[in-house]
C-alpha positions as CSV (number, residue, x, y, z in Angstrom):
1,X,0.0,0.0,0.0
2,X,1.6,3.4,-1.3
3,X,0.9,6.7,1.0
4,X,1.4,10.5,-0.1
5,X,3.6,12.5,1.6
6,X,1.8,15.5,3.2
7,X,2.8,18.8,1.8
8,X,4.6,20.9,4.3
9,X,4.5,24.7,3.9
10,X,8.0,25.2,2.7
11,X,7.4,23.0,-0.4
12,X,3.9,25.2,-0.8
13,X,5.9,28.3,-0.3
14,X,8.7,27.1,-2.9
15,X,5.2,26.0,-5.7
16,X,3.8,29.1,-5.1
17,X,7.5,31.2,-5.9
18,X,7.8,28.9,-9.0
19,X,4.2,30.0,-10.4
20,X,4.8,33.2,-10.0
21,X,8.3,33.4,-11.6
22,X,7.1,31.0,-14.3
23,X,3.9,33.7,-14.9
24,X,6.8,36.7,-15.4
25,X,8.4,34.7,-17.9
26,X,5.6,35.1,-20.3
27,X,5.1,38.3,-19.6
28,X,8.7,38.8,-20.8
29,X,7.9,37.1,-24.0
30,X,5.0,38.7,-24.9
31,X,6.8,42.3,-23.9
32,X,9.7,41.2,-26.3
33,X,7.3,40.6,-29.0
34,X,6.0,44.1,-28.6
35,X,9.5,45.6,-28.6
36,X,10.9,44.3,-31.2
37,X,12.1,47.5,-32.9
38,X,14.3,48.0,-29.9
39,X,18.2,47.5,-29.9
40,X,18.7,46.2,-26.7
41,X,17.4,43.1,-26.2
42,X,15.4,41.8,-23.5
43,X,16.8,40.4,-20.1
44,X,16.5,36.8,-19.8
45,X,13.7,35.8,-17.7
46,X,14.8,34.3,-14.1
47,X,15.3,30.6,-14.2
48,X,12.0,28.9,-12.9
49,X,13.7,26.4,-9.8
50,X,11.4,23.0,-10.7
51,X,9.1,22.0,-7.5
52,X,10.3,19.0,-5.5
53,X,9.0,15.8,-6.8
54,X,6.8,13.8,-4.7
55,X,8.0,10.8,-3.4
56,X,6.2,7.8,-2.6
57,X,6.5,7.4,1.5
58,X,7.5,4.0,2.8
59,X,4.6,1.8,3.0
60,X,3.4,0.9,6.3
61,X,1.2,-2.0,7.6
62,X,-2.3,-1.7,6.9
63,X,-4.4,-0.3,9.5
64,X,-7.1,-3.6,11.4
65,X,-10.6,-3.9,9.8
66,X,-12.2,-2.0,12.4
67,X,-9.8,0.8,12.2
68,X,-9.9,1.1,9.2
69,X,-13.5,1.7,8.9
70,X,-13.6,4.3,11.4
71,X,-10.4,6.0,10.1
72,X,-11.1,9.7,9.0
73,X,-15.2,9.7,10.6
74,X,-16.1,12.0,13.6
75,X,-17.6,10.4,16.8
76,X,-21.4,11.7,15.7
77,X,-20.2,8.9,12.4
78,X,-19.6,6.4,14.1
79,X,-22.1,6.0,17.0
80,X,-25.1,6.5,13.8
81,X,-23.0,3.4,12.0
82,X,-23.0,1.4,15.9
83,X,-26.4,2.1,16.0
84,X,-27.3,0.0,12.7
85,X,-26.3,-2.9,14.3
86,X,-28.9,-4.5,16.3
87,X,-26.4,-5.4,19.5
88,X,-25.2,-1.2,19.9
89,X,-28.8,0.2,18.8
90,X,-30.0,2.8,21.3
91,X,-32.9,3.5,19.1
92,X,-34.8,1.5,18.3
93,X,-38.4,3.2,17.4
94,X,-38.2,4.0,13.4
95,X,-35.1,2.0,12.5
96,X,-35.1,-0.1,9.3
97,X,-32.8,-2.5,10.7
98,X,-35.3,-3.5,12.9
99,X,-38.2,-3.6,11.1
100,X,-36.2,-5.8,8.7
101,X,-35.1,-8.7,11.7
102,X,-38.4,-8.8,12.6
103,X,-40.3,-9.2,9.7
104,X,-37.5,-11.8,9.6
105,X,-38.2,-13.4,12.5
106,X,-41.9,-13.5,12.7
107,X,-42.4,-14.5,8.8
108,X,-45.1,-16.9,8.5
109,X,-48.0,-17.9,10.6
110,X,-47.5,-17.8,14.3
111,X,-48.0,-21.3,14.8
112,X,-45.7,-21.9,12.5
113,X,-43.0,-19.5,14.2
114,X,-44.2,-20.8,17.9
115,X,-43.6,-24.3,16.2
116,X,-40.3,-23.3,15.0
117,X,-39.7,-21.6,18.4
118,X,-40.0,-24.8,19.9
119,X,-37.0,-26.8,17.9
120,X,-35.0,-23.9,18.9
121,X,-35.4,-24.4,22.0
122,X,-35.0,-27.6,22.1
123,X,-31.6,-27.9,20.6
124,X,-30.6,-25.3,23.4
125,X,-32.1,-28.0,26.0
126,X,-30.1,-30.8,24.6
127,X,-27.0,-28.6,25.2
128,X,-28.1,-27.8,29.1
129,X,-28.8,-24.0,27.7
130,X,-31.4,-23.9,29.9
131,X,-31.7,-20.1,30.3
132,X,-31.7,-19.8,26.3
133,X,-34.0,-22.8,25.9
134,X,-36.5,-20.6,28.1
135,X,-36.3,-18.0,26.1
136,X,-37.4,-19.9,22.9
137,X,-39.9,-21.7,24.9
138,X,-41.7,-18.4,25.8
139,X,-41.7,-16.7,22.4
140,X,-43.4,-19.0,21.6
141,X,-45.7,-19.2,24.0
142,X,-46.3,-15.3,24.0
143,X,-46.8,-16.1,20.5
144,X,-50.0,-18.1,20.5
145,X,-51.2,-16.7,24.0
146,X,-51.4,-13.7,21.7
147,X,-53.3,-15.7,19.1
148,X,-56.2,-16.8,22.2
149,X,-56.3,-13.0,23.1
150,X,-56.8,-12.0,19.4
151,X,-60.0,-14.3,19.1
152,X,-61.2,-12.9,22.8
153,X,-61.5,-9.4,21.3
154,X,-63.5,-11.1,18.1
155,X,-60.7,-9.7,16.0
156,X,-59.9,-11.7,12.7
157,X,-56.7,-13.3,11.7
158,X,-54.5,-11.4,9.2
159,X,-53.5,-13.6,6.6
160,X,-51.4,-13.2,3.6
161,X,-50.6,-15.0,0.3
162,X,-48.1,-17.9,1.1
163,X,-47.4,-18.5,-2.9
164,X,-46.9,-16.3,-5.9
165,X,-50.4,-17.4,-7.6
166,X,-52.0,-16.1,-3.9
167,X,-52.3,-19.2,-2.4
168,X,-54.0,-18.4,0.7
169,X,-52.6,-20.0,4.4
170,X,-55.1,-22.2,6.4
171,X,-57.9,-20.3,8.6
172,X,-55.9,-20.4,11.9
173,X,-59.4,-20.1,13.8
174,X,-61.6,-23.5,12.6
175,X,-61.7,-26.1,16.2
176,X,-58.7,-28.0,14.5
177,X,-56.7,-25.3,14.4
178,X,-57.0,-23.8,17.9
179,X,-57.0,-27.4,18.8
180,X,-53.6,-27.8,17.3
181,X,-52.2,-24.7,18.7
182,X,-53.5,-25.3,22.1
183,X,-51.2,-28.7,21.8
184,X,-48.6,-26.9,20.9
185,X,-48.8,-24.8,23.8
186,X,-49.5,-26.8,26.1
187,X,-46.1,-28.6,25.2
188,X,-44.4,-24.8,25.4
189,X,-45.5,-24.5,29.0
190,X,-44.3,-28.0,29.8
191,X,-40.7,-27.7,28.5
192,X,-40.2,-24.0,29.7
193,X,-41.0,-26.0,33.1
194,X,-38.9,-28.0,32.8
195,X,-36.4,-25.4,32.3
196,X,-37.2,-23.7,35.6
197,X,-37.0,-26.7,37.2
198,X,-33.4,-26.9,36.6
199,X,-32.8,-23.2,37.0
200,X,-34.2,-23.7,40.3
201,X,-37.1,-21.4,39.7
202,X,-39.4,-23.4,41.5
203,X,-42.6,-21.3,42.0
204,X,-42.0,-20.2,38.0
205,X,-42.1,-24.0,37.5
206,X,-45.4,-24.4,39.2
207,X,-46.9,-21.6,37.6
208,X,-45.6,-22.7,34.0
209,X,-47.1,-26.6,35.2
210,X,-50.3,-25.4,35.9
211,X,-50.9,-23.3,32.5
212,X,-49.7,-26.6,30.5
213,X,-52.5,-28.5,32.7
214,X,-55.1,-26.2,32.2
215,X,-54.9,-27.4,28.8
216,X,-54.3,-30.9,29.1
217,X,-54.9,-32.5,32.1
218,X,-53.6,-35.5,31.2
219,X,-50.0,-34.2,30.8
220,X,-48.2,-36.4,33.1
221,X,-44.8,-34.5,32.3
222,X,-46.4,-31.7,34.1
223,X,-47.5,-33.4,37.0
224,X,-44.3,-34.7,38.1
225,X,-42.8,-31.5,37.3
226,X,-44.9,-29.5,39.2
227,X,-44.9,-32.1,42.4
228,X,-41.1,-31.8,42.0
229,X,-41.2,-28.3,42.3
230,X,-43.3,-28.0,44.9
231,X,-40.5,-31.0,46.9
232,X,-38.0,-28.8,46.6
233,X,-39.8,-25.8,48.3
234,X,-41.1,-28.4,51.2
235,X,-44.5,-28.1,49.9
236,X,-45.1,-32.0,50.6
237,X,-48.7,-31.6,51.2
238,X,-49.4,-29.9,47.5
239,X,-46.6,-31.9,46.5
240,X,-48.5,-35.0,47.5
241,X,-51.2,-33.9,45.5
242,X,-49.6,-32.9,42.7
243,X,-47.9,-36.5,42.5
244,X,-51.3,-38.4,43.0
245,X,-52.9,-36.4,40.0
246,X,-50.1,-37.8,37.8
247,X,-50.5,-41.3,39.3
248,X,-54.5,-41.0,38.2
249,X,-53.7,-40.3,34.7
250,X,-50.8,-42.9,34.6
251,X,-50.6,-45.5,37.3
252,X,-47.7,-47.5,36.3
253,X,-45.4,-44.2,35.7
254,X,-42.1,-44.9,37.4
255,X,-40.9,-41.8,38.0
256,X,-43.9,-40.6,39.7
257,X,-44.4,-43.7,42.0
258,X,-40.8,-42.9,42.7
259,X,-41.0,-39.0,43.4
260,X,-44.3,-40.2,45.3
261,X,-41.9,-42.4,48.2
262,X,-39.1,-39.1,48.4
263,X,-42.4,-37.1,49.0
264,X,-43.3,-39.4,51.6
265,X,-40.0,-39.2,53.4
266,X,-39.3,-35.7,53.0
267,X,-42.5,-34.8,54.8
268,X,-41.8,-37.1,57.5
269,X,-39.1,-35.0,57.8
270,X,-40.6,-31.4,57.7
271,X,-43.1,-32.6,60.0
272,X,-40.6,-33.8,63.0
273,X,-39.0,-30.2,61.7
274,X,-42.1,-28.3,62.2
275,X,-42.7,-30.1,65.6
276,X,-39.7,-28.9,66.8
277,X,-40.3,-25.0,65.8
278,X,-43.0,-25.2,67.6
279,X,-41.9,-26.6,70.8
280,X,-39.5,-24.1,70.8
281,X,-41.7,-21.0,70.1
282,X,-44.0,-22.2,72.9
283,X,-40.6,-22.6,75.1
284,X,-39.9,-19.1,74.3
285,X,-43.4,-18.2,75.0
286,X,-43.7,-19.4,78.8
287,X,-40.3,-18.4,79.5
288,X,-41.4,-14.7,78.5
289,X,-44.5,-15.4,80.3
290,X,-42.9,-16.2,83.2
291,X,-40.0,-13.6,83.4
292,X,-42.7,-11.1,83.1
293,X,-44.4,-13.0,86.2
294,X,-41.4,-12.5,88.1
295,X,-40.4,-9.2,87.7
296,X,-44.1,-8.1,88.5
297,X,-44.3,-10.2,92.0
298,X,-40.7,-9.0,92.7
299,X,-41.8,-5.6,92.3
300,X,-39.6,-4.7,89.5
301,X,-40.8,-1.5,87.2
302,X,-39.8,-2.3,83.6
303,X,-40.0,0.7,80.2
304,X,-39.6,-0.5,76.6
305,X,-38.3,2.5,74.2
306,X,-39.6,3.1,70.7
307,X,-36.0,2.5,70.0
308,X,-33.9,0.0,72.3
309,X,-30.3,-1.0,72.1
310,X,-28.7,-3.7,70.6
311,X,-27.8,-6.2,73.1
312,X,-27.2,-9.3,71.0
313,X,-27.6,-12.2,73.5
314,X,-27.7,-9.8,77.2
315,X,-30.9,-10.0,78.5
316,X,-32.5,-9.7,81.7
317,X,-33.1,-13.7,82.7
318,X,-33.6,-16.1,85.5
319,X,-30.7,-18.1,86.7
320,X,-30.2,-21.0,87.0
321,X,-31.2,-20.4,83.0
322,X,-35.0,-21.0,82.1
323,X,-35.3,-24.2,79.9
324,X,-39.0,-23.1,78.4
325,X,-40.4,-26.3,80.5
326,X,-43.6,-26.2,82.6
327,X,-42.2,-27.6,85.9
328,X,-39.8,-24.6,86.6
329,X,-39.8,-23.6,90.5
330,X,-39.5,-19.8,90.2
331,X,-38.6,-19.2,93.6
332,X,-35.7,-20.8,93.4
333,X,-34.3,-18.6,90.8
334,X,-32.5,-15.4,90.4
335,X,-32.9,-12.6,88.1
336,X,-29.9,-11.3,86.6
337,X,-29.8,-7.9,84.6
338,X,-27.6,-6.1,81.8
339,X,-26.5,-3.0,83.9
340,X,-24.4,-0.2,82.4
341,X,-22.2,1.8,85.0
342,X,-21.8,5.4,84.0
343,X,-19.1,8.0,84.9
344,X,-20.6,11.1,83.6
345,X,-17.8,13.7,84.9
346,X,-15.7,11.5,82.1
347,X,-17.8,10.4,79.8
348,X,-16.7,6.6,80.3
349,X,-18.6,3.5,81.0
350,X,-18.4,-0.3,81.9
351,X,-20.8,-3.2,81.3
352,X,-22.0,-6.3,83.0
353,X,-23.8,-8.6,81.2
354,X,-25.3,-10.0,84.1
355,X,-25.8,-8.5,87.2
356,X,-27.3,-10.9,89.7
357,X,-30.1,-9.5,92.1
358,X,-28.7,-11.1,94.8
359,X,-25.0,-9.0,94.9
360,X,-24.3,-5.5,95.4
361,X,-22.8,-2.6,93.7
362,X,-19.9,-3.0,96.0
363,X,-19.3,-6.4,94.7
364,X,-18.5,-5.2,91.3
365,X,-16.6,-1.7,92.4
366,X,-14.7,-3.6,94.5
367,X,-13.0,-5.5,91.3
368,X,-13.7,-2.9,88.7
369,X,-11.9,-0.1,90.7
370,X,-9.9,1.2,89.9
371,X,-10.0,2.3,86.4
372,X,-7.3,2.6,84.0
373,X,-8.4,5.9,82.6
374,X,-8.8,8.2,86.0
375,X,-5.7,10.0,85.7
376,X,-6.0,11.8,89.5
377,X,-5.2,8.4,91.1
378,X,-7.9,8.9,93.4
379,X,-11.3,9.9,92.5
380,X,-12.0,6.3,91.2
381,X,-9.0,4.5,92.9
382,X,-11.7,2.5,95.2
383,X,-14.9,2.0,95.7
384,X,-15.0,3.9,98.8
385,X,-14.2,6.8,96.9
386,X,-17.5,6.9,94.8
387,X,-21.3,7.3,95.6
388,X,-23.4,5.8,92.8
389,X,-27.1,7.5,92.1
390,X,-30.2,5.8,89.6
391,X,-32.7,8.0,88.0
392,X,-36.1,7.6,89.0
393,X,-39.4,7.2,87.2
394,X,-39.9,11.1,87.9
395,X,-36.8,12.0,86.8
396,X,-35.2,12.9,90.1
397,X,-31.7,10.9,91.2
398,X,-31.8,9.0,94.0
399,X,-28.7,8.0,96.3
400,X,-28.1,4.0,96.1
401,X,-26.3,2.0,99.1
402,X,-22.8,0.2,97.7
403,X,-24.1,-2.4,100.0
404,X,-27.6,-3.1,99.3
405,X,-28.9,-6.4,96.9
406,X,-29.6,-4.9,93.3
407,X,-33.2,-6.8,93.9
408,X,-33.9,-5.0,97.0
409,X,-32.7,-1.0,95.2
410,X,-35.1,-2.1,92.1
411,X,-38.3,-2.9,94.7
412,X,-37.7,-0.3,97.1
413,X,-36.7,2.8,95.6
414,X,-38.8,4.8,92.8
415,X,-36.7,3.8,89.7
416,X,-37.7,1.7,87.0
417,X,-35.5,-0.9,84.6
418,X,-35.8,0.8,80.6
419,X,-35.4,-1.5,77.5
420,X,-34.0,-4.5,79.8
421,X,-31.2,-2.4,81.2
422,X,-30.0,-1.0,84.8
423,X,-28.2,1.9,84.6
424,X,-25.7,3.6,87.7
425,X,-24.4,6.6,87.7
426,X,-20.2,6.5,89.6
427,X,-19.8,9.6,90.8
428,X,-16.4,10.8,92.9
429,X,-17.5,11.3,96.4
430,X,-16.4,15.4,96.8
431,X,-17.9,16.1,93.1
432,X,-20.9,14.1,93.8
433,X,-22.9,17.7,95.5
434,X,-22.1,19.9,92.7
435,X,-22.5,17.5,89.6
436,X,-26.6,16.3,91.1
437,X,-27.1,20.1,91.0
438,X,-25.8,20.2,87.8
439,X,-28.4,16.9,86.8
440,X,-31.3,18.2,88.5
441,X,-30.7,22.2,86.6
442,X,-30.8,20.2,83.3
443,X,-33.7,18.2,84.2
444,X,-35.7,21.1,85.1
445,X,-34.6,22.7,81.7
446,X,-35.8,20.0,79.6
447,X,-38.9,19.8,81.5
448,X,-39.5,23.6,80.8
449,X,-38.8,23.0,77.5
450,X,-41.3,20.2,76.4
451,X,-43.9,22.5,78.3
């Protein structure tokens, strides 16, 4: 492949100079013409320096296909040539490439395309295509479900000449033909089932099963299908069914006597599943039952929130641990509670998960003190050191013992449990004055507020 040099300017320049000096050379001529009478002759005429030859460049390799066709077009070119083909068209309303494929695709009768629909589909089963064998399966189906909807609406079929001589196609509405196309439908359904059976679209399947029934009930394909379907989503009971309709149309059909036994034993299984969901909801039941029983004859005041905390598995709870069973002797057990201490002067915190009614606040001081973070050394060096306070139901604080039974401070004094938690404010001894002040000023703030 030869290219052509681009012109630079200087060799334009050096053209241009050579036209102009080859122009004045005539001009001499045709003056000496004129002159001729005159003894002097004429100056010679500047000699014309010839232009620069072209020369052929070096030939390079040839630029790929689709380079080449986009080579020299604008990105406005290209995109309108991408959008001629069917897999880059944006467009698709008023596009002759369209029309064309699908005058393509839909020429003939639409039994004859559902029909052809069908094979397609089948060769993609045969391969385990099962999502393109689908796909075939309901063209055609969309095909002649638009055929039955046609003839709802009393609209006529539109038929066109077959041959050159205007040989006519077959009336598709006489009782034959519907006949034949409800067949052929009915077949449609039943394979596209059998595709979402093995795309595991089980309640597709079902659906696909029952449409192929409606039409022929005798379909045993779709009966095992559709039992099958329903197996897999532990649907034994429709399952069960579903199998025995099969067995009615053909009793000696293997497969279904089969998938009739793995029915049976699968919903021996759900059943002893099911049992045991239930015993355990019920289990849950009494045991909420009864820890709600407690804390009302213990005297306990309890508050849900619209919005609790997450706890994951803390929970207020008897102990020893409530099994759920009837016989449970509830005076024999504990409550334990999820209680948060609070240091408010530092804005730290720790947790116990379980916090048994029967110990004290001093229990837990007397190992948690003292913290890592006080950085005096001695306002929470030991528990002696710290008063502890627990809002009440009003609002108010009220001063809790370091020695009394968590029980006994949740009967006795006016405060209440919220969202399952117990919450105790640590407060150093010789700040403890100023920072209730400080509570009961902000209280009183808020209060005046929502008022």
């Amino acid at each position: 492949m030869v290219q052509l040099q681009e012109i630079s300017d200087e060799v334009a320049e050096k053209l241009k100079m050579g036209e102009t000096s080859a122009a004045a050379g005539k001009d001499g001529k045709t003056n000496k013409t004129t002159a001729a009478a005159k003894p002097a002759p004429a100056p010679a005429p500047a000699p014309v320096q010839p232009a620069p030859a072209l020369t052929p460049a070096v030939a390079g390799p040839e630029l790929p296909p689709a380079r080449a066709m986009t080579s020299g077009k604008t990105a406005d070119e290209i995109l309108a040539e991408l959008n001629k083909s069917p897999l880059f068209m944006t467009d698709l309303e008023d596009n002759d490439d369209v029309a064309a494929l699908q005058a393509l695709a839909y020429e003939g009768t639409p039994f004859e395309n559902a029909g052809d629909f069908k094979e397609r589909g089948n060769e993609c089963f045969r391969e385990k295509k099962w999502a393109d064998a689908r796909e075939f399966y309901g063209k055609g189906v969309a095909l002649l479900v638009g055929e039955d909807r046609r003839r709802a609406r009393g609209e006529a079929p539109v038929l066109e000449a077959i041959d050159d001589d205007g040989t006519m196609p077959p009336d598709p509405d006489t009782p034959e033909a519907i006949a034949e196309q409800h067949a052929l439908l009915g077949t449609l359904y039943g394979n596209r089932a059998a595709c979402q059976l093995e795309l595991r679209n089980y309640r597709s399947c079902t659906l696909d099963c029952g449409a192929a029934l409606r039409l022929n009930a005798a379909n045993t394909k779709a009966w095992f299908r559709s039992a099958k379907a329903l197996l897999a989503l532990d649907k034994t009971d429709e399952a069960s069914d579903a199998c025995a309709g099969g067995l009615a149309v053909d009793a000696n059909n293997t497969a279904l006597q089969k998938l009739s036994k793995d029915i049976t034993v699968r919903a021996e299984t759900v059943a002893a599943r099911k049992r045991r969901e239930e015993d355990r909801l019920a289990r849950e039941k009494r045991k909420a039952q009864r820890l709600k029983y407690v804390l009302h004859t213990r005297g306990v005041r309890t508050r849900t929130t619209a919005q609790p905390p997450e706890m994951e598995d803390a929970a207020v709870h008897l102990e020893p641990e409530d099994d759920g069973t009837w016989d449970l002797d509830v005076s024999k057990s504990a409550l334990c509670y999820p209680t948060v201490l609070l240091y408010p002067l530092t804005l730290q915190s720790d947790f116990i998960k379980a916090f048994n009614e029967t110990e004290t606040l001093g229990d837990h001081l007397a190992y948690i003190l003292p913290v890592p973070w006080d950085t005096t050394g001695k306002d929470y060096a030991q528990p002696a050191n710290v008063d502890c306070y627990m809002e009440t139901i009003a609002g108010s604080l009220v001063k809790v013992g370091k020695k009394m039974a968590l029980g006994k401070i949740l009967a006795q004094a006016s405060v209440e449990v919220v969202d399952g938690i117990v919450r105790v404010f640590v407060v150093p001894r010789d700040q403890a004055e100023n920072w209730v002040k400080e509570f009961k000023e902000k209280k009183a703030a808020e209060r005046s507020e929502q008022t």
